[in-house]
N, C-alpha and C positions, 0 to 999 in steps of 0.2 A: 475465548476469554481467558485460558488461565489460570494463572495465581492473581491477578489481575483483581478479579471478584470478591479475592478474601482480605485485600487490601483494611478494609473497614474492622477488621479483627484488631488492629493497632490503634483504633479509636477509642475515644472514650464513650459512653451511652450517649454524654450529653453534645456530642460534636456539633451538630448544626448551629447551635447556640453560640460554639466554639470560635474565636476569632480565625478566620479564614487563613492564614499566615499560619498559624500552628497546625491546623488540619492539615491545611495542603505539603508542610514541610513534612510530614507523617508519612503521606500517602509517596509523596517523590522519593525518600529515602525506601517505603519499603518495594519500588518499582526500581529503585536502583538495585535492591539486591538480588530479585527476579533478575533484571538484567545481566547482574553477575556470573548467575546460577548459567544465562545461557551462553556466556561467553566462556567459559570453563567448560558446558559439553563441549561445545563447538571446536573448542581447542584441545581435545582430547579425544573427541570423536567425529568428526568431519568427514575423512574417508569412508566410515564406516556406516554413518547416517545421512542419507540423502538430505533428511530433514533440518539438519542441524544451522545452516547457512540460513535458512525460511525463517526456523523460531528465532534464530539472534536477531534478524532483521527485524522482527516482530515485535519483539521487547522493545530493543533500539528503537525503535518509531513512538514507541506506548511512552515510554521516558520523554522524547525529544519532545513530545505534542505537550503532555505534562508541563515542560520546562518552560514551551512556549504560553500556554493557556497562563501559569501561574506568575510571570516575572514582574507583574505589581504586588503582589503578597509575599513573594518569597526572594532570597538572593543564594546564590549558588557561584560555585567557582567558575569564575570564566574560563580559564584554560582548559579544566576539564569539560563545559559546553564545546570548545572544539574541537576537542581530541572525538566528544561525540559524533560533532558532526563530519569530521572528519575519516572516522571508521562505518557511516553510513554512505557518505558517496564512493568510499573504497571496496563495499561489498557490494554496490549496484551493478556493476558490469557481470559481475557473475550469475548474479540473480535473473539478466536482464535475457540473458545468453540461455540458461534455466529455460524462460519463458516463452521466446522465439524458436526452439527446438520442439519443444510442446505442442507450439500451434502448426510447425513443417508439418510434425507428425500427425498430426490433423487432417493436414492440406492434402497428404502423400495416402490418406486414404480415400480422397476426391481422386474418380476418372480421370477426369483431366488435370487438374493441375496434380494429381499423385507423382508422376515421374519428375520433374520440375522439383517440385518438394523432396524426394530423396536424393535427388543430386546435391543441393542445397544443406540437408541436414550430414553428408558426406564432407561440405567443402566447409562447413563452421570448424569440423575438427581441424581442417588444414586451417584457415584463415581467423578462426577462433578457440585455440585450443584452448581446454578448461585451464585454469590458472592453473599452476603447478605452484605459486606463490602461497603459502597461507597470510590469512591476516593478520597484523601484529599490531594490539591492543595493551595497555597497562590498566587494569582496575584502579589503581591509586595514583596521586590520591585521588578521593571518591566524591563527587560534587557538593557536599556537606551544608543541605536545603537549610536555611535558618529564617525562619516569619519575619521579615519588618512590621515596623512598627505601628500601634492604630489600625490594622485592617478590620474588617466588617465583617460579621458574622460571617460563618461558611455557608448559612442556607440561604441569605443574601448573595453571594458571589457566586452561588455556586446555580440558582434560580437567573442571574442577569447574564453568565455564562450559557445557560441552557436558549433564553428567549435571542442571543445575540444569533448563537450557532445556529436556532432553527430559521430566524429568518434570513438568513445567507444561504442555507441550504434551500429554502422555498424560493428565493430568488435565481438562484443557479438552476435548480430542475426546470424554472419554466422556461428558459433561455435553446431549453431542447439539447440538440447536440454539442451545441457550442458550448453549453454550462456544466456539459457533462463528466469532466475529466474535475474541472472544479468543486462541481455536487458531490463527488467519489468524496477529493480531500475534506469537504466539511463534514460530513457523515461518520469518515474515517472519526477526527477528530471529538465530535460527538460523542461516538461510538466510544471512545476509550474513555473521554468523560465521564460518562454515565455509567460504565464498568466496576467500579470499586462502589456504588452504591445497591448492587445488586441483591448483598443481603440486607441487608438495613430495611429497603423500601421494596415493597414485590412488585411496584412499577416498573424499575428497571428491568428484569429478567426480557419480560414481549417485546420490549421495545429495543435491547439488544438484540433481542433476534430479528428482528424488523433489518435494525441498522447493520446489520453484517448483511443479510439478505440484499439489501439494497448495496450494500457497499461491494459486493459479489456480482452483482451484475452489470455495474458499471465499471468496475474492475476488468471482467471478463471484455467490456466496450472498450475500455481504453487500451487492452494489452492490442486487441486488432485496430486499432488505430496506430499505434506504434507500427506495427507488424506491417500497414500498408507504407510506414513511412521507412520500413527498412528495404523493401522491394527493390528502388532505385540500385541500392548498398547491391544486393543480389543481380540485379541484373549487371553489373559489374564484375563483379565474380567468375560469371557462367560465359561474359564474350573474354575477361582473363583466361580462361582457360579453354575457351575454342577455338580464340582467333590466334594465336601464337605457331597453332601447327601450322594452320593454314600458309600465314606470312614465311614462315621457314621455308620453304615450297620457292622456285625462281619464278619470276612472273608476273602478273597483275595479280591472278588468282580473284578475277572477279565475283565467277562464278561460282569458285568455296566461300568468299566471301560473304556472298549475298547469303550463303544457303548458312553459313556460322551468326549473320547478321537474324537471319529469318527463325533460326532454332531459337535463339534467345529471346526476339522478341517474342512469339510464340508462347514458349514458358512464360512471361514476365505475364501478358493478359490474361494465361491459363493463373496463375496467383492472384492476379487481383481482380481476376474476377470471381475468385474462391474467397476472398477476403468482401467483398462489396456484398456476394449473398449472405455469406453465414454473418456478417455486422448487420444486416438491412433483416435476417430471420431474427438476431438477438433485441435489434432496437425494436421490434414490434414486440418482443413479448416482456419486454420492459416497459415498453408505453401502455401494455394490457396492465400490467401488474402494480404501474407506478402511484395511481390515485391512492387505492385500498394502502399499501404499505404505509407514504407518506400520512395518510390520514391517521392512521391509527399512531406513528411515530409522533405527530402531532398532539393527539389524544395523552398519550401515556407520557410526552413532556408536561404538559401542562397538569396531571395530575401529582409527577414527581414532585414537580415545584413547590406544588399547593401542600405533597406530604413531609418536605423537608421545612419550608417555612412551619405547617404546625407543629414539627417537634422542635423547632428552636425555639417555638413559641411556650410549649410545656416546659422547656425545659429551665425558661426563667424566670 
């Protein structure tokens, strides 16, 4: 969560009451300056913090969702929206690279596909080496959130944001696997939502932890779903670099052939079928776990609602 949570510090007591445009321009400016904060480690400490590429992604995302949720109450500089968006899909490859070496090193503690996996996490550094590139970002100017006009209470927008998001998120989990990369992003989104009202309301705290729980383990589903879909990518790789000696060789060389054709396929089932268990062990202990979460997620929406409506209610 952050600095994220203490967002609501920059309110006033009486916010919910507050027209939604002025809150929300409150909360995006002080996620802008979190954001700031991590682009400046990041750019001073990158080498040195594994972590650093993670938490700017983090922020970046917490801002980007913000910017999205609020563009009927708020207006924001457009250039700087794509300068945003545009230093999030520039940080993605490295992140993505992060991720898929994680899971090798997973794999490469599997008997079988172990071997297969350390060749793999050997041949990224050839075929994937870490950027040598750092990102190149400008903080200013800064997206300068300003409320339009007429908006609606914030405990109004901020109650028709909550009912809209939970029922897309209940929509996508029953869809099963298919709605699952989907359920991840609404949850995500949610999730940061409901973040900065964490001191305010003591609904929110459970129910973030809910929604990262939940957003963690479909996380952990979607990264092996990627991961089956880079396989292909890998077994390309592994006949680059077996079938080349072979052919140098005068001859058919059928019979290197076959056996450089056979090592790889070999590897490639030993992965995917290390990718097909450990996702078919994750989706069951997600489908064990998924009622209770969602329910209680459900529970603690519907209460927040009820306790941000009644303090706009006190509050006029």
């Amino acid at each position: 969560m952050g600095q994220a949570k203490r967002h609501a510090r920059q309110l006033d007591a009486d916010f919910p009451a507050r027209p939604s445009g002025e809150v929300v321009a409150t909360l995006v400016a002080a996620q802008q300056a979190v954001f700031r904060k991590a682009w400046e480690h990041y750019r001073k400490a990158a080498e040195d913090d594994p972590d650093a590429l993670h938490d700017l992604r983090v922020e970046l995302r917490r801002l980007r969702v913000w910017l999205t949720l609020s563009r009927e109450v708020i207006e924001t500089r457009k250039a700087t929206r794509r300068r945003l968006k545009a230093l999030a899909h520039a940080s993605s490859p490295a992140r993505d690279r992060e991720v898929m070496l994680d899971l090798l090193g997973l794999a490469a503690q599997d008997a079988t596909a172990g071997p297969v996996a350390e060749r793999l996490m050997a041949l990224t550094a050839v075929r994937q080496p870490a950027d040598a590139e750092r990102l190149v970002f400008d903080v200013k100017p800064g997206l300068k959130p300003r409320p339009r006009k007429h908006t609606a209470p914030f405990a109004e927008w901020f109650s028709e944001q909550l009912e809209r998001m939970m029922a897309a998120m209940g929509e996508e989990l029953s869809r099963g696997v298919e709605g699952a990369h989907t359920a991840r992003i609404q949850i995500k989104h949610l999730r940061y939502l409901v973040e900065p009202m964490s001191e305010p309301f003591s609904e929110a705290a459970p129910m973030i932890k809910d929604l990262k729980a939940a957003q963690d383990h479909l996380g952990d589903l979607h990264d092996l779903m990627v991961f089956r879909s880079r396989i292909p990518t890998y077994a390309g790789w592994l006949i680059a670099e077996d079938l080349p000696p072979v052919l140098q060789r005068p001859g058919k060389q059928s019979r290197a052939a076959t056996r450089a054709f056979a090592g790889v396929r070999d590897g490639t089932l030993a992965l995917s079928g290390w990718q097909d268990e450990r996702f078919n062990t994750l989706w069951a202990q997600w489908s064990k776990r998924r009622p209770s979460i969602e329910g209680r997620i459900g529970t603690a929406s519907r209460k927040l609602a009820g306790s941000m409506r009644a303090a706009a209610g006190a509050s006029d």
